[in-house]
N, C-alpha and C positions, 0 to 999 in steps of 0.2 A: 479469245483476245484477252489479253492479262489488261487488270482492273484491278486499282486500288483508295481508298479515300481514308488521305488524311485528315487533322483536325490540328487546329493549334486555339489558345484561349484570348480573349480581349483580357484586358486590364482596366483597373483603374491606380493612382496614385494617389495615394492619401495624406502624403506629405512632403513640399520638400523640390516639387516641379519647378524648372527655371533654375531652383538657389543651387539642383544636382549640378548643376553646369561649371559654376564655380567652387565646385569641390566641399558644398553642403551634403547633409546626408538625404537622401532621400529615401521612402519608402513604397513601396506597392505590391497588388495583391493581384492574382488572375481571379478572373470570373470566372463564372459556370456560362457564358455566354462565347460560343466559338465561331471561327470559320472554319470550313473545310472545305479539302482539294480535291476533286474527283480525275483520278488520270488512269486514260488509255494507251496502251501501244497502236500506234496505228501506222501503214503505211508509208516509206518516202523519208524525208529529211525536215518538216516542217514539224513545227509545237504550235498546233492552233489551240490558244488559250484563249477565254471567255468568260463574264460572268453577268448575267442577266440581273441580279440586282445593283452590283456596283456598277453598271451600262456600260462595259468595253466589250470590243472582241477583235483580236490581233493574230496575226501568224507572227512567229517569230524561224527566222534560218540562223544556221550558225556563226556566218559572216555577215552576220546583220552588224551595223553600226549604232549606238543606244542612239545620236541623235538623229539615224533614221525612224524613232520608230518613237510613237504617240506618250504622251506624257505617263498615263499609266501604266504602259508595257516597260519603261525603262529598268526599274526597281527587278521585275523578273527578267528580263534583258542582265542584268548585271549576275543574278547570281547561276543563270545556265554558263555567264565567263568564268566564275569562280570555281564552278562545276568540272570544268573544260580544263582548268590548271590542276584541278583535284585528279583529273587520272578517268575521267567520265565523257565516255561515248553520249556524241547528239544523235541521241532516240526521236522520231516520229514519235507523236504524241498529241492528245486531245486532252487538253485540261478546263475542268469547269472550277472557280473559285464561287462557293456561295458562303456569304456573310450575314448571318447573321445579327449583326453589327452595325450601327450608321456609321457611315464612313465619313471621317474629319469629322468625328466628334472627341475625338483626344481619349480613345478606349482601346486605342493600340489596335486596329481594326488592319491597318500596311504591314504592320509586322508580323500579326497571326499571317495574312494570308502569306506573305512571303513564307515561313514557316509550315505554314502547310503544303504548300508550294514544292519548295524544296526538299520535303521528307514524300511526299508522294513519287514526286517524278525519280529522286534516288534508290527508291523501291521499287519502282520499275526494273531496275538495271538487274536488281536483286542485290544491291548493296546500298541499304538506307543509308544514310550521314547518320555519325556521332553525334551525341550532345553538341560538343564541343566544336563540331564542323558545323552541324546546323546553325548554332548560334552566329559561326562567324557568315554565312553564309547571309544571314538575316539583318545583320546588320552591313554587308554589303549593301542589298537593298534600303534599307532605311539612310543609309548615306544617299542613296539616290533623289530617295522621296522627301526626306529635309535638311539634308545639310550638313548639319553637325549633332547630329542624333546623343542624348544621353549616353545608351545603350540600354536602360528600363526595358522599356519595350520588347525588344528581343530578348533578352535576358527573362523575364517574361512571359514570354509565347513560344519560348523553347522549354526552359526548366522547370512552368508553372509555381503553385504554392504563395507565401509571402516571402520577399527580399527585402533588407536595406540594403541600400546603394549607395557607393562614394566612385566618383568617375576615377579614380587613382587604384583603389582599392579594387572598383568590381561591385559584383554582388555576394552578399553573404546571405545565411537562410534566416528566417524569424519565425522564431516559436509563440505563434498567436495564442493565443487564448481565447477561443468563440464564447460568445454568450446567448443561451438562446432567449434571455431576456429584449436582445437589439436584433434590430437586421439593416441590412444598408440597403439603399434604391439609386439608381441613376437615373440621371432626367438629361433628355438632349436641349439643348437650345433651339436645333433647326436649324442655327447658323454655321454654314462650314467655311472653314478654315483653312492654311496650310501651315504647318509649326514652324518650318526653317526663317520665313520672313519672322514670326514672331518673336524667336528667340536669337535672332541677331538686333533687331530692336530691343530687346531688355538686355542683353550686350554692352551695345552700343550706349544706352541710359544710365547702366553701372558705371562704363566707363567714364562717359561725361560727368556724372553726379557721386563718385566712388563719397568722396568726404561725407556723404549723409550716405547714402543707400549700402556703406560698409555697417552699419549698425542695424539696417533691415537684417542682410542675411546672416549677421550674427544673432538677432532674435529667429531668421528661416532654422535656423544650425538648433539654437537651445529646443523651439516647437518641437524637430525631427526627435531629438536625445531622447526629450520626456512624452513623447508619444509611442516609443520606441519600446521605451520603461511599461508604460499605462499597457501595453497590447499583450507583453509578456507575461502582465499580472490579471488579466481580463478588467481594469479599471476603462470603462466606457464611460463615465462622467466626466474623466478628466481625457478621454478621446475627443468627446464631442467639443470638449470647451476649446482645444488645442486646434480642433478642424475649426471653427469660429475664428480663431487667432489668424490661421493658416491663409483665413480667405482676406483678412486685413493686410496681408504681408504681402499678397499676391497685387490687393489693388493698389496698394502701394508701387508697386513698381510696374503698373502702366497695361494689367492684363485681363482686370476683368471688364466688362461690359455690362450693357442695360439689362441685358438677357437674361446675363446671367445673375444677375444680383434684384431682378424680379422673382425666377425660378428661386433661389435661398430667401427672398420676403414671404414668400407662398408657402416654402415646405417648412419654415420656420414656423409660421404665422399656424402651419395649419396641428405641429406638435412634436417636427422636429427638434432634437437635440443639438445636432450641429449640421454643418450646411457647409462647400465649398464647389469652389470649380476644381475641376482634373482634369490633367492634362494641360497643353498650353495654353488653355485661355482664349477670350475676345470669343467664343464663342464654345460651339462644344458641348461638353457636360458638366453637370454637378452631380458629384456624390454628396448622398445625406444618408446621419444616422440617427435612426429613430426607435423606438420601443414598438418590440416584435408583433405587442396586441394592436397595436395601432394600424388600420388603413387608410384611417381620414386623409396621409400622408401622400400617400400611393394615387388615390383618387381624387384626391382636389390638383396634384400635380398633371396630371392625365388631362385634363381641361386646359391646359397650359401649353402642353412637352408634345412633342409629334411620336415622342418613344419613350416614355418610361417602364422601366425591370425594379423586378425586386433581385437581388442577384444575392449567390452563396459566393464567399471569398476564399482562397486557397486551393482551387481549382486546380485539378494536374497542370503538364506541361503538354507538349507536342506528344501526338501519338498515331500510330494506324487502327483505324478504324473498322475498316473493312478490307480484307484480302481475297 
């Protein structure tokens, strides 16, 4: 029985969430934190896909209709259509999606697995997707699952590494400059969320209040440039100070919460550098950068977070794993 498991990486965004929307720059990095797809050829005409930590488990047929089928099968619903116009036989198949990842915590956890999703089952056929197919594939899913998706995400969990992003532009690549002086951690809130409602409400807030909140994402716009500056030169002082700004801009316009602005009291208090939410907001995650000698950060957060990682940033891209 042919067997193969893919993998694609979660993210975080370090700069730049929401404002990308409106044609801000944004930034993001992939973790070393993945999902992977485990798929089998198997008998007949059905994809019985599954994942035991994110709790579904679906058959999907070829003439399935997306609002025949449960909210999280839709996402991979969509991109076996995109499949299907690509030139791609519906294979029998068993797929196990396991994440790594909490899910709706704003770590790009829908887009990996879409990504791994798609490169496993295309590997099947014996014709994995391109880059460039994957990615479109992934964000077919990701229209599913919020709406009007940046593209970050997939972008991503397909190409890995660091990107800026301009929703006009795309993504381009960033020449980071690690320092093994810092290290970054993510901490979950526990609260989960769904981004498409969130980011038509910060929309919809723009658009009502544009006369004031045009001068927010003209300061989102200057944050992203000279953060942009600071990563290329490895200046992490003027990193932390700009993720501090970062996370002022953001409550500014209507997205963080209690959660999340207890978890930044904590990891500040305890010797972080800088501190913000990632991802949409209201609940989710915070990324913090702190000095590498430091645990007190890691461990007083742990008493708090139902998940936090120390995580390495610039993580490859989608890949097969095992063949």
């Amino acid at each position: 029985m042919r067997r193969v498991v893919a993998s694609a990486p979660g993210k975080v965004i370090l700069f730049g969430e929401h404002f990308v929307v409106k044609g801000c720059l944004g930034i993001a990095s992939a973790i070393n934190v993945r999902v992977q797809a485990e798929a089998r050829l198997t008998r007949g005409e059905k994809l019985r896909l599954y994942s035991r930590n994110l709790g579904f488990r679906v058959v999907l047929r070829k003439d399935m209709e997306l609002e025949e089928l449960p909210e999280d099968a839709r996402p991979f619903a969509s991109i076996l259509r995109y499949l299907v116009s690509q030139g791609y036989n519906f294979l029998g198949a068993e797929i196990e999606i396991r994440s790594h990842l909490p899910p709706g915590a704003g770590l790009g956890s829908s887009a990996a697995s879409a990504a791994a999703f798609a490169l496993a089952y295309t590997h099947l056929h014996g014709d994995a997707l391109d880059k460039h197919r994957l990615f479109i594939a992934s964000l077919e899913a990701e229209k599913i699952a919020h709406g009007k998706p940046s593209g970050i995400d997939p972008t991503i969990s397909v190409y890995g590494g660091w990107i800026a992003y301009r929703r006009d532009k795309g993504a381009s690549r960033v020449n980071a400059r690690l320092d093994a002086g810092y290290r970054f951690i993510v901490a979950d809130t526990g609260v989960r969320r769904k981004t498409g409602p969130i980011v038509e409400s910060v929309l919809a807030l723009a658009e009502k209040r544009w006369d004031v909140l045009k001068h927010v994402y003209r300061a989102a716009e200057e944050v992203s440039e000279k953060a942009l500056r600071a990563l290329e030169i490895g200046d992490y002082e003027t990193i932390a100070d700009l993720m501090n700004i970062s996370q002022g801009l953001l409550n500014a316009i209507g997205v963080s919460s209690l959660e999340i602005e207890k978890l930044i009291a904590i990891a500040r208090s305890s010797g972080a550098l800088g501190a913000k939410l990632t991802g949409a907001g209201r609940g989710g995650s915070i990324v913090v950068l702190a000095p590498s000698d430091s645990s007190r950060v890691t461990e007083t957060l742990k008493g708090y977070s139902p998940w936090v990682s120390s995580v390495a940033l610039g993580d490859e891209g989608s890949r097969i794993d095992q063949e």
